[in-house]
Kinemage of the C-alpha trace (Angstrom):
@kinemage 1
@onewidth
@group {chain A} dominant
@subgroup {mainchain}
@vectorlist {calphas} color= white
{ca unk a 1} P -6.764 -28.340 31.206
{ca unk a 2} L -4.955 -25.101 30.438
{ca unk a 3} L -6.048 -21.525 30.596
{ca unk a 4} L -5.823 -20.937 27.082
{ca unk a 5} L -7.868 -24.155 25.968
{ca unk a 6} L -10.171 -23.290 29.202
{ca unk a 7} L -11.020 -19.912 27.440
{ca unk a 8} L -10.895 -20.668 23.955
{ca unk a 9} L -13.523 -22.996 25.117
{ca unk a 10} L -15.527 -19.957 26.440
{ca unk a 11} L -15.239 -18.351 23.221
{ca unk a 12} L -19.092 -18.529 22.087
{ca unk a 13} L -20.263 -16.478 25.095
{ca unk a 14} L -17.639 -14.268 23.876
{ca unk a 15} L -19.845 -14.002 20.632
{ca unk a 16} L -23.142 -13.336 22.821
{ca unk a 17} L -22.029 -10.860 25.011
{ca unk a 18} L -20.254 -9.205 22.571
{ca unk a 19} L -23.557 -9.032 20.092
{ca unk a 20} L -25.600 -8.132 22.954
{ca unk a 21} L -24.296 -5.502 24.547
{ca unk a 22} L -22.528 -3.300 21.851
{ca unk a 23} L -25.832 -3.294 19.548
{ca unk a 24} L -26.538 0.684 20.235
{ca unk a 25} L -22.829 2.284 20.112
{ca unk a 26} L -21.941 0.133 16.558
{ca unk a 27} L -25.356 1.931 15.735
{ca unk a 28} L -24.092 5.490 16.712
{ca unk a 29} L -20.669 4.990 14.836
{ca unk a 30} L -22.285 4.177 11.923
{ca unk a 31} L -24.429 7.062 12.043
{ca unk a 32} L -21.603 9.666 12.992
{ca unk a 33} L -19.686 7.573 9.826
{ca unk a 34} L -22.329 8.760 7.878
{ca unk a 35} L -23.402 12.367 9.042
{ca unk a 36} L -19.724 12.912 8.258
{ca unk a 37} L -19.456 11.607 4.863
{ca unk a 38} L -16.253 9.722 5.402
{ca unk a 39} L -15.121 7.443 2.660
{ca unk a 40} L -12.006 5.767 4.153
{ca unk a 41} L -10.652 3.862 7.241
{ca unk a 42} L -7.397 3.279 8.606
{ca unk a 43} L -6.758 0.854 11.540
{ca unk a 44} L -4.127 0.389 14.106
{ca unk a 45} L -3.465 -2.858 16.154
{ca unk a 46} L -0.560 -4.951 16.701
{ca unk a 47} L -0.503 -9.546 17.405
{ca unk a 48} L -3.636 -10.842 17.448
{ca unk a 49} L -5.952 -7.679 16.980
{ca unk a 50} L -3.800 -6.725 14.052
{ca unk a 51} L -5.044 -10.138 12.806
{ca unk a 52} L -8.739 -9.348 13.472
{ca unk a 53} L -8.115 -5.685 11.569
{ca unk a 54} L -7.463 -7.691 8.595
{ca unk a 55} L -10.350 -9.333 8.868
{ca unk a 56} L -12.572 -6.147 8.844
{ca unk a 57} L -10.377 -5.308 6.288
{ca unk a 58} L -11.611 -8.046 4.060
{ca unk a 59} L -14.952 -7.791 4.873
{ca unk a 60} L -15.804 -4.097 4.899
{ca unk a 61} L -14.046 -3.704 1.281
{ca unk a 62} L -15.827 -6.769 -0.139
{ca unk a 63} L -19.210 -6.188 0.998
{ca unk a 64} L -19.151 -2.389 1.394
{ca unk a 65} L -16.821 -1.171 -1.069
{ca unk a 66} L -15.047 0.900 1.457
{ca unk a 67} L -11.206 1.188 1.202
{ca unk a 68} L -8.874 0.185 4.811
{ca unk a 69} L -5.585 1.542 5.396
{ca unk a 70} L -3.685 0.020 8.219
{ca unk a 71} L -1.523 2.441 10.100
{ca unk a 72} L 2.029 2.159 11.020
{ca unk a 73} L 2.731 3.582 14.500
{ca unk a 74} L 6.672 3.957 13.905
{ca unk a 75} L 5.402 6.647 11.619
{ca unk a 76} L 4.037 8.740 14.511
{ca unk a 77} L 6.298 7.371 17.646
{ca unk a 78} L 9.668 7.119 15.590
{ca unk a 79} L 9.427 8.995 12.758
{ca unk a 80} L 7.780 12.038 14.549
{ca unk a 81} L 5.817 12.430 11.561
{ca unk a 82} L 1.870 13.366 11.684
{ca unk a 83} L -0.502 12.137 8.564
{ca unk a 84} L -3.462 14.136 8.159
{ca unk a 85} L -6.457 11.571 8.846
{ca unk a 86} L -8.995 14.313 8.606
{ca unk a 87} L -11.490 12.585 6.525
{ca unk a 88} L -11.098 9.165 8.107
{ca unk a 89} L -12.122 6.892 10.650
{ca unk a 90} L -8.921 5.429 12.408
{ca unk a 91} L -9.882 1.874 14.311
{ca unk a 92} L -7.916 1.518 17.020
{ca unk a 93} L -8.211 -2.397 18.330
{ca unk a 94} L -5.905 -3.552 21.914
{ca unk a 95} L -7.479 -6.357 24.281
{ca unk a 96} L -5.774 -3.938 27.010
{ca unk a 97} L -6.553 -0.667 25.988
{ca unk a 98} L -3.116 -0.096 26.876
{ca unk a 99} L -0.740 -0.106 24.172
{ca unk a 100} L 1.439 3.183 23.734
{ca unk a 101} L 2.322 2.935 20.094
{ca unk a 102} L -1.815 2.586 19.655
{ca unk a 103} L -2.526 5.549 21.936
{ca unk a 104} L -0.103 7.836 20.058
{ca unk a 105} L -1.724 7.045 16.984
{ca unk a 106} L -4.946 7.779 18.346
{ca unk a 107} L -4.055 11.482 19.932
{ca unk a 108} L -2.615 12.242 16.709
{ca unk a 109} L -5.261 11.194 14.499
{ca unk a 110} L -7.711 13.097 17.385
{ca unk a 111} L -5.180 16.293 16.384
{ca unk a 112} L -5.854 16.007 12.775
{ca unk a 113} L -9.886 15.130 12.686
{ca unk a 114} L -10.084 11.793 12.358
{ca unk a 115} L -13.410 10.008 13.787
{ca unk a 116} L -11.942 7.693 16.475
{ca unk a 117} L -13.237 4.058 17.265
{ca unk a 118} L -11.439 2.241 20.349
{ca unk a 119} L -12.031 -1.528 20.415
{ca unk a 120} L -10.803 -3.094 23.542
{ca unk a 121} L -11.839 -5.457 26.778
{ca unk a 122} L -11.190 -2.839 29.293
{ca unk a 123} L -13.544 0.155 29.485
{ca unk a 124} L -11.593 2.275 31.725
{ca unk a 125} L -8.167 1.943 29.570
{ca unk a 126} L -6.207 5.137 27.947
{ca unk a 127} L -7.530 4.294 24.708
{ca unk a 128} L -11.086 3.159 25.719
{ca unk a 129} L -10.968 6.913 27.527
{ca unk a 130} L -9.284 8.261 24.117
{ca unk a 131} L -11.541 7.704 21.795
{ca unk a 132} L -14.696 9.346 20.443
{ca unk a 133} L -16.509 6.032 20.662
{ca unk a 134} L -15.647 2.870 22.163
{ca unk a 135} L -16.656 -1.079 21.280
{ca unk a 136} L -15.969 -3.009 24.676
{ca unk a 137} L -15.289 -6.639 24.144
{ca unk a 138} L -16.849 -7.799 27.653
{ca unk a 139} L -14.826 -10.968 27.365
{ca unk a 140} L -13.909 -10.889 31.116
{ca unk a 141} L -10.315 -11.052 32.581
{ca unk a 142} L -8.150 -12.703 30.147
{ca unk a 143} L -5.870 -15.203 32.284
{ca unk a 144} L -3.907 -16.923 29.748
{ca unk a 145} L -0.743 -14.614 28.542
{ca unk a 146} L -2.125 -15.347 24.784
{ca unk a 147} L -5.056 -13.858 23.650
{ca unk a 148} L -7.636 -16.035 23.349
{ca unk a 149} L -11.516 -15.268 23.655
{ca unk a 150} L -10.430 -11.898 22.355
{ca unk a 151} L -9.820 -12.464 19.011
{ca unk a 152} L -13.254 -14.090 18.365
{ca unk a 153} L -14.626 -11.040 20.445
{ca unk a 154} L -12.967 -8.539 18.130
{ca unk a 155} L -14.201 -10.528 14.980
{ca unk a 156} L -17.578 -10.380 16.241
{ca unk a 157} L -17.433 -6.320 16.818
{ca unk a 158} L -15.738 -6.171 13.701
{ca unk a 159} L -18.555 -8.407 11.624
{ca unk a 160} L -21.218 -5.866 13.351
{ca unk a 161} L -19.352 -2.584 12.636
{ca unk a 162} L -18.860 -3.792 9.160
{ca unk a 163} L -22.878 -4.469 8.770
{ca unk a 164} L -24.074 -1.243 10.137
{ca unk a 165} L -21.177 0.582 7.495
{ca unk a 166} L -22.529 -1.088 4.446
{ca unk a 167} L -25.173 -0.218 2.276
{ca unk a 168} L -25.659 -3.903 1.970
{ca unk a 169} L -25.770 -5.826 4.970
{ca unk a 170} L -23.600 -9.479 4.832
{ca unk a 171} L -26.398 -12.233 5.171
{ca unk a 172} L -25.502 -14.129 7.714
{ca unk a 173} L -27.163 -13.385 11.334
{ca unk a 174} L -24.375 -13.069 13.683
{ca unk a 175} L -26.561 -14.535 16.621
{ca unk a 176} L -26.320 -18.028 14.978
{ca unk a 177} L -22.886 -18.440 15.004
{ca unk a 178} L -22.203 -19.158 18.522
{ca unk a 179} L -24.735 -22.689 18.160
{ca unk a 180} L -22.469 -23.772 15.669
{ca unk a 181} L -19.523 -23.063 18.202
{ca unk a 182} L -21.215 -25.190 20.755
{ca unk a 183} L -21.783 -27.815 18.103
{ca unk a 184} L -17.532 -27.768 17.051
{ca unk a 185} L -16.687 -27.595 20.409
{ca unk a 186} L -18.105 -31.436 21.020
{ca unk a 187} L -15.526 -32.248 18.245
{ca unk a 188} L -12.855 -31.616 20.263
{ca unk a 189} L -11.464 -34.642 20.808
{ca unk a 190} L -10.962 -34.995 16.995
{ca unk a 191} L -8.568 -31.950 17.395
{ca unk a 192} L -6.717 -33.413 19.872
{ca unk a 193} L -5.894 -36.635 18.334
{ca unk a 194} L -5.297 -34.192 15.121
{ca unk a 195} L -2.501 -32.444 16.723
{ca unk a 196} L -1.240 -35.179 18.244
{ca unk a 197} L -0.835 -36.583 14.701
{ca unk a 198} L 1.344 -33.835 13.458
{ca unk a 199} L 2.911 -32.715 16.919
{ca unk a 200} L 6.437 -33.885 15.025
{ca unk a 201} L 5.889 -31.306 12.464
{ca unk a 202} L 8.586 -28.508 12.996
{ca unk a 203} L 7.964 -25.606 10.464
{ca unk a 204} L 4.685 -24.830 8.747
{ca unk a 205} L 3.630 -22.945 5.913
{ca unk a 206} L 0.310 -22.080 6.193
{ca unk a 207} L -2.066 -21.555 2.833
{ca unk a 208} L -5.963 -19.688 2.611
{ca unk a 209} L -7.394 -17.168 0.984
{ca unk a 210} L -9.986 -14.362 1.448
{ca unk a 211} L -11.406 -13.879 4.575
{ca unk a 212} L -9.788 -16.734 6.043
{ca unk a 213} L -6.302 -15.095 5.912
{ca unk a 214} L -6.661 -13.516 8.945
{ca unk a 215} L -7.172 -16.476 10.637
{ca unk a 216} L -4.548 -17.754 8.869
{ca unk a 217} L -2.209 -15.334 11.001
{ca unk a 218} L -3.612 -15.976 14.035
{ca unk a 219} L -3.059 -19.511 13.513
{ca unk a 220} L 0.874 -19.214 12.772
{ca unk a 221} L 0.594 -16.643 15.704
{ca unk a 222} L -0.178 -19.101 17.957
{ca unk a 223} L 1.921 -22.105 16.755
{ca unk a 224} L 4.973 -19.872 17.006
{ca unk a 225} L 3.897 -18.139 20.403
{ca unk a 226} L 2.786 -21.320 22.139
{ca unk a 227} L 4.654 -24.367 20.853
{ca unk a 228} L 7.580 -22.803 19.777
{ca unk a 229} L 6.879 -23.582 16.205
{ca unk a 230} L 7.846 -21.502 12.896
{ca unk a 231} L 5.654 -20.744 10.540
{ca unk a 232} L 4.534 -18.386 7.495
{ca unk a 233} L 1.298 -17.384 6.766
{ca unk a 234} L 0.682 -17.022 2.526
{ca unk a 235} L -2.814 -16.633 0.447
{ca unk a 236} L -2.417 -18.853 -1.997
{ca unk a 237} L -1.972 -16.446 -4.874
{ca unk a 238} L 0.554 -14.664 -3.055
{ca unk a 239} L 2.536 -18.149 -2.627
{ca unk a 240} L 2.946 -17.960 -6.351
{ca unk a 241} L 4.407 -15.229 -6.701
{ca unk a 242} L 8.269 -16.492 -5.497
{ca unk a 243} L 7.154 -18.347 -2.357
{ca unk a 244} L 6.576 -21.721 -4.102
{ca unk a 245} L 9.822 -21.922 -5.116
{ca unk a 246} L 10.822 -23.301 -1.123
{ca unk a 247} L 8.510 -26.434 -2.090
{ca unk a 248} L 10.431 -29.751 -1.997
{ca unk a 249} L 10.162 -33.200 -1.366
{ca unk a 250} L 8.883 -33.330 2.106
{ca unk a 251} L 7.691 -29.474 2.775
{ca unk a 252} L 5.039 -29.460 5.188
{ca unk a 253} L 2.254 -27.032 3.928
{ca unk a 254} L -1.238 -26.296 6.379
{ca unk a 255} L -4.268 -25.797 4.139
{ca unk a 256} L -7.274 -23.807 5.714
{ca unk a 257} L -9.946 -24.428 2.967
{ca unk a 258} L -13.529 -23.901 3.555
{ca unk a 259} L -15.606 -24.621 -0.066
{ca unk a 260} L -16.143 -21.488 -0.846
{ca unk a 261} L -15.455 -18.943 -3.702
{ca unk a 262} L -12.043 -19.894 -3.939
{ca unk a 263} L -12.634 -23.943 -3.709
{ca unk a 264} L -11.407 -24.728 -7.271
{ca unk a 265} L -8.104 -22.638 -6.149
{ca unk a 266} L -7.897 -24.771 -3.225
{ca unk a 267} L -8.028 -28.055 -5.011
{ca unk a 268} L -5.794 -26.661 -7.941
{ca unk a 269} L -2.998 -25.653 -5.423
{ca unk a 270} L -3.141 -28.937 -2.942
{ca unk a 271} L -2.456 -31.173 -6.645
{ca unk a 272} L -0.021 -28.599 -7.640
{ca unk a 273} L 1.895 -29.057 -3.884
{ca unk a 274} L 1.393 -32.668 -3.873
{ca unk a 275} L 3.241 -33.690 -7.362
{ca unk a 276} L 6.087 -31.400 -6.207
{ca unk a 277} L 6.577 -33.625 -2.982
{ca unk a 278} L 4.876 -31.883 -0.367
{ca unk a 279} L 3.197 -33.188 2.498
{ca unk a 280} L -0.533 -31.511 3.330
{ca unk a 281} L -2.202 -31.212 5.938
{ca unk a 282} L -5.570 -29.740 5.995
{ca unk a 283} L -8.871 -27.984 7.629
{ca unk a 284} L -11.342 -28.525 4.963
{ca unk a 285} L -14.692 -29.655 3.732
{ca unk a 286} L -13.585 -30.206 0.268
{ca unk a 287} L -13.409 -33.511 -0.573
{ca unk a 288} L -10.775 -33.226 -3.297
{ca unk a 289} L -8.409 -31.629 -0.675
{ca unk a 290} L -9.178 -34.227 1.724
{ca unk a 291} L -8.128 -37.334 -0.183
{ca unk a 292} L -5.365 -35.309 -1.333
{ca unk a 293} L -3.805 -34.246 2.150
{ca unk a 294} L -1.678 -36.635 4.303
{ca unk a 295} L -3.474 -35.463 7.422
{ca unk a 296} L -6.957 -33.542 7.518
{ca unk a 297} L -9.125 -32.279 10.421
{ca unk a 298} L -12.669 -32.017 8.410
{ca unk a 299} L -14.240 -29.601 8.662
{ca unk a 300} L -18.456 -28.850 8.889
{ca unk a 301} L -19.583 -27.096 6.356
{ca unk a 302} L -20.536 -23.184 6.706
{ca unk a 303} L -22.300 -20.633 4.789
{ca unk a 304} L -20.338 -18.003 3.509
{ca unk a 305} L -19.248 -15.357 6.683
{ca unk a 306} L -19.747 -18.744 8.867
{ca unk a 307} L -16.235 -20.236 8.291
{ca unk a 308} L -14.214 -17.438 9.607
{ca unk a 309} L -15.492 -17.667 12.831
{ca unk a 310} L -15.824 -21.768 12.701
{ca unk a 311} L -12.447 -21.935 11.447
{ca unk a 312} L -11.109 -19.889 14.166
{ca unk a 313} L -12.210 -21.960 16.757
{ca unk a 314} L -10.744 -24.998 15.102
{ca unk a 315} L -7.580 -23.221 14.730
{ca unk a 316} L -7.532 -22.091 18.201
{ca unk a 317} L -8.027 -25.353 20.005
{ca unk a 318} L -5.667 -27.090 18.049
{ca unk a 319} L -2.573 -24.600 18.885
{ca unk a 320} L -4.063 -25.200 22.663
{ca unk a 321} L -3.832 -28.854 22.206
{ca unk a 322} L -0.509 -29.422 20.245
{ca unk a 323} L 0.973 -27.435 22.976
{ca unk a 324} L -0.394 -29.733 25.438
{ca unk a 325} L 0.808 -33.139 23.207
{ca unk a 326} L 4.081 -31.306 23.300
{ca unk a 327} L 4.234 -31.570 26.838
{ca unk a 328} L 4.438 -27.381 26.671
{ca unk a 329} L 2.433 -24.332 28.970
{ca unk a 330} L 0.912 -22.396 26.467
{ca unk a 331} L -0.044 -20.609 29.811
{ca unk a 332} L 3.452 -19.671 30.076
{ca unk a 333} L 5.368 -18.821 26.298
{ca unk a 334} L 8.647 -18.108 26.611
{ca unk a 335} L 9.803 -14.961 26.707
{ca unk a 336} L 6.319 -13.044 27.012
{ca unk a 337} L 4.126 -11.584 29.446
{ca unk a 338} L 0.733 -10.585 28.723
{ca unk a 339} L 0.781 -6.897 27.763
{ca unk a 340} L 3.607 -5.731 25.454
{ca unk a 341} L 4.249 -2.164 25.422
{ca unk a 342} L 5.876 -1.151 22.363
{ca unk a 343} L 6.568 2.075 20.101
């Protein structure tokens, strides 16, 4: 067994410890959000905790009505330019804590008011230090080069932050999720023989919508980090809009659709893709999508904020195990090591 799989597998004590333990600081954010009246939020990530920003992204504006700007460091490290974030809260997210690009953003947004959250697994970082308040992911050493029990960390912070910020709370309890985690986990043989299936599959384009774009990215992330795959991550409105036109006989497109708000769309796009020749393959629990799609992993059902977090795990064990049907160490991608330091 690999790292990566090894600790994607951990990924539900991820959840718990990171629900546990971070309970009182998401409460005194909140509260300092508040006192100060603030009305927007800009974050700043890069990889995989870019992905989880969008996420919050999502989330915060749908439930709380609270507009997200991300930030682009170039505009601070190469552009020598400093925005005024005096009325924001900037959201700075690394698993190391040690990103320049991130910290530079932070010192100026410090400079020009800005509340400042740090969210990272490593307490004693620059940015952990840097910031006014700091979420700490508690995942543990991360030994694979890829981030893996991070990004379901920084979802979980991100799904609590987002409650406590809202005047109206989502209704899921986070503390149930990690059950269902257990439960998918016993599946994963299924995912195995999945990606074994469609280990010949060279380029992807990858379809969702909503909240499940950002696990979209994290999905094409990994297939491109760890197998060596290309892909492009679309919502499927977006696709529309010019994308569509690269459909032909034979175009491989990955579906992540959960029945949810945007189930009809789902079904309406996979006919649309099928009579113009192209193959699907699908997570879902929809059964028009199912019968539909060439290949299909299905998926359990779950209740609204459920699927991000169930479809991330599915995700994330099937770019562990198509790497391993590949006969590839996702332990060892080419080219990387496991912080990148960039400006």
């Amino acid at each position: 067994m690999s790292v990566m799989l090894n600790e994607f597998l951990s990924a539900p004590a991820a959840m718990r410890k990171v629900s546990k333990n971070n309970k009182k600081v998401i409460e005194k954010i909140a509260e300092a959000f508040k006192a100060r009246k603030i009305t927007n939020i800009t974050t700043v990530a890069r990889g995989t905790s870019d992905n989880a920003a969008t996420y919050f992204k999502y989330l915060i504006e749908a439930i709380g009505g609270i507009m997200v700007s991300k930030f682009s460091p170039s505009i601070n490290t190469i552009y020598g330019s400093v925005v005024n974030l005096k009325d924001n809260m900037l959201i700075a997210i690394s698993q190391s804590g040690m990103s320049t690009d991130t910290l530079m953003v932070v010192e100026n947004a410090k400079k020009t008011g800005a509340l400042v959250v740090g969210v990272t697994n490593n307490s004693e970082s620059p940015l952990a230090k840097a910031c006014d308040y700091h979420i700490d992911l508690l995942v543990d050493e991360e030994a694979s080069v890829s981030a893996t029990k991070t990004f379901i960390a920084e979802l979980t912070a991100m799904y609590m932050l987002v409650n406590k910020l809202s005047a109206t709370s989502a209704k899921t309890n986070i503390d149930g999720i990690p059950p269902l985690l257990d439960s998918f986990i016993t599946r994963k043989d299924d995912i195995k023989d999945f990606a074994d299936r469609v280990k010949h599959i060279d380029n992807f384009i990858i379809l969702s919508r909503g909240l499940l774009q950002s696990v979209t990215n994290e999905l094409s992330l990994k297939l491109m980090e760890t197998s060596n795959k290309f892909s492009r991550p679309f919502s499927t409105s977006e696709f529309m809009h010019g994308p569509i036109s690269m459909v032909r006989e034979g175009t491989v497109v990955l579906m992540l659709a959960p029945d949810s708000e945007f189930s009809q769309e789902f079904i309406s796009m996979a006919r649309r893709l099928s009579l113009l020749g192209a193959e699907i393959i699908a997570f879902t629990d929809i059964p028009d999508v199912k019968n539909i799609s060439k290949e299909c992993l299905e998926m359990p059902s779950g209740r609204g904020m459920e699927s991000p977090f169930i479809y991330t795990m599915a995700v994330e064990l099937f770019a562990a195990y198509l790497a391993e049907c590949l006969g590839i160490n996702p332990d060892a991608p080419r080219n990387r090591k496991k912080i990148t330091i960039t400006k």
